[in-house]
C-alpha positions, 0 to 999 in steps of 0.5 A, a space after each residue: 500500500 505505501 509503495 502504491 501511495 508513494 507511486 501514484 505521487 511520483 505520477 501526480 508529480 510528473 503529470 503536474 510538471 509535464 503541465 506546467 512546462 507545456 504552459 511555460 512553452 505556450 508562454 514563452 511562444 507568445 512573447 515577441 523577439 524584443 521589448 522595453 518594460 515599464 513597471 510603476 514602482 512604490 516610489 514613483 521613478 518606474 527605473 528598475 533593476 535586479 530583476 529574477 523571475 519564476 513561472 508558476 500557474 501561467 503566470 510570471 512572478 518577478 522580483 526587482 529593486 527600485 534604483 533611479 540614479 543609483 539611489 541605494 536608499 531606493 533599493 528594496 525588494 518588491 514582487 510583480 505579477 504578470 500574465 503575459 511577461 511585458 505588463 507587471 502589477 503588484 504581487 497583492 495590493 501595497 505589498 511593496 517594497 517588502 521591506 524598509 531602508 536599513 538605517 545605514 547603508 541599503 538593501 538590494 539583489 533579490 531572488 525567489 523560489 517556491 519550495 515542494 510544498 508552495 511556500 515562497 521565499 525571497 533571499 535578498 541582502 542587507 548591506 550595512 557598511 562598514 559592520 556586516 553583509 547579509 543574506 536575508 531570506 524573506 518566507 510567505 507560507 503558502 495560503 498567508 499574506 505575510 513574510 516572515 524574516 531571517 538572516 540566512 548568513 552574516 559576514 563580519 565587514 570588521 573581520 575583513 569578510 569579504 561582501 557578498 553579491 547577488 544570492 541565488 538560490 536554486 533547488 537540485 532535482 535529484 536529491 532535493 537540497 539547496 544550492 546558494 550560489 553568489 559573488 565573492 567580491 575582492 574590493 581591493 582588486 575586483 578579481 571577483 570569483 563565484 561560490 556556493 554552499 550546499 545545505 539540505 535545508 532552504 534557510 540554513 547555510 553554513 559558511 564553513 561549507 563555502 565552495 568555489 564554483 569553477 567556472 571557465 570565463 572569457 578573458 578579462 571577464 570579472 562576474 557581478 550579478 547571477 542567476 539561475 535557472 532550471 530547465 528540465 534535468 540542466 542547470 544555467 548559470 547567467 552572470 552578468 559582468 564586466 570586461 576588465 578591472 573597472 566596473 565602466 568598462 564594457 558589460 555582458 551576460 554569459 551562460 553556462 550549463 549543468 547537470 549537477 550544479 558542480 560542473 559548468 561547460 560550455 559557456 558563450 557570451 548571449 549578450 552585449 551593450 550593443 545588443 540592448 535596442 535603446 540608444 542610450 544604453 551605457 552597460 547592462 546589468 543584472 538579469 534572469 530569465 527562463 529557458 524551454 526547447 533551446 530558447 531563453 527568455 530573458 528579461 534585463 535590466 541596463 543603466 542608460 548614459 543619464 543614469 536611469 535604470 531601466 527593463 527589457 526582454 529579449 527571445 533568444 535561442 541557444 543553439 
């Protein structure tokens, strides 16, 4: 009888799954090739950045910050709902942002995922310079209204730990633990290197089990933000960064690919400046997206030369 049980929860599983990827393929279909993205934000500039994104019941749920004139003041995270990717509302009504300004220093680079039993979570960080650097986690059970918080890791700035960038968490389908993966940033030199930790459960890691990720990048190539995504058995890793020592020089986003989230092959630049259809574009920045068939849909974020923050989405294909 449990073997029966267990048995038909594999089969319910699969068959929820084989609906949901069929959904996302229709969803992505429908998208056009290229677009700019306007989302009215809490505090009135609509310039937006930190984008991530998750599909779920037919429809796209993201996460942005607030940044007009790199305002970090600005930064906190909020939730966006959409039922075609391209026009956003919020997630439920005066739910942004999620949460205040630090009294010193700011909030920024959210990211989401649902657990096994539909509860959101959002992990972000609380930089507090010159003390700390934290990777918060934001939780809302499934069927409630609220988010409750926790501090996920606490990095001592006073004992010369290095600060964190852009947390991403991501769940592995073979053996259901959790993978944090962010950007370890060398403030002296830049030569930032990216790493992970593994634990069994979603808000707990632990630091003595930080692990850096190998990953093969282009010359000169110094990562700044990540995300990943999950598309049936592989992993991608999207990270956006910068050519060379200096964050004003030349931007991009590479991809690179997994099936165990421990080895990463077959990486290519997807993205440049250049390729962002606005004429005012000065480097592109942090970005998320979603893959089905060999294409990714992706939606980025890139800074102007007037310095506004601003959206967009691109249909590409991978091969």
């Amino acid at each position: 009888m449990k073997f029966f049980s267990f048995l038909l929860i594999i089969i319910f599983a699969v068959a929820c799954k084989n609906k949901e990827q069929i959904q996302l393929e229709n969803f992505i279909k429908q998208l056009p090739n290229d677009s700019l993205i306007t989302i009215n934000t809490y505090d009135g500039s609509n310039q937006v950045v930190h984008p991530d994104v998750l599909f779920r019941n037919n429809k796209l749920l993201m996460a942005i910050t607030p940044y007009p004139f790199y305002e970090d003041s600005l930064e906190n995270p909020c939730l966006y709902l959409s039922n075609n990717g391209l026009r956003f509302n919020e997630f439920s009504k005066n739910i942004n942002p999620l949460v205040q300004t630090p009294k010193i220093d700011h909030n920024c680079d959210p990211d989401i995922l649902y657990d096994n039993q539909g509860n959101l979570y959002l992990f972000y960080l609380e930089t507090l310079r010159p003390f700390s650097n934290r990777i918060i986690r934001l939780k809302r059970n499934k069927g409630c209204s609220k988010f409750s918080k926790k501090i996920v890791l606490n990095y001592n700035l006073m004992k010369n730990e290095q600060i964190k960038l852009s947390p991403a968490i991501t769940q592995n389908m073979s053996d259901q633990s959790y993978y944090l993966f962010f950007v370890n940033w060398d403030r002296k030199s830049y030569r930032n290197n990216i790493e992970m930790i593994k634990s069994n459960k979603i808000d707990v890691f632990s630091k003595k089990n930080t692990k850096n990720v190998n990953v093969k990048m282009p010359q000169n190539f110094t990562p700044w933000h990540l995300d990943v995504i999950s598309s049936n058995d592989k992993y991608y890793l999207l990270i956006n960064g910068f050519f060379g020592l200096q964050k004003n020089d030349e931007y991009g986003l590479f991809l690179v690919e997994s099936n165990d989230l421990k080895t990463w092959r077959n990486g290519k630049i997807i993205m440049k400046d250049a390729d962002v259809p606005d004429e005012q574009i000065n480097y592109i920045y942090r970005s998320t997206g979603l893959i089905t068939n060999d294409t990714l849909a992706l939606w980025y974020s890139y800074f102007t030369h007037s310095d506004k923050a601003k959206l967009g989405f691109k249909k590409l294909a991978l091969k």
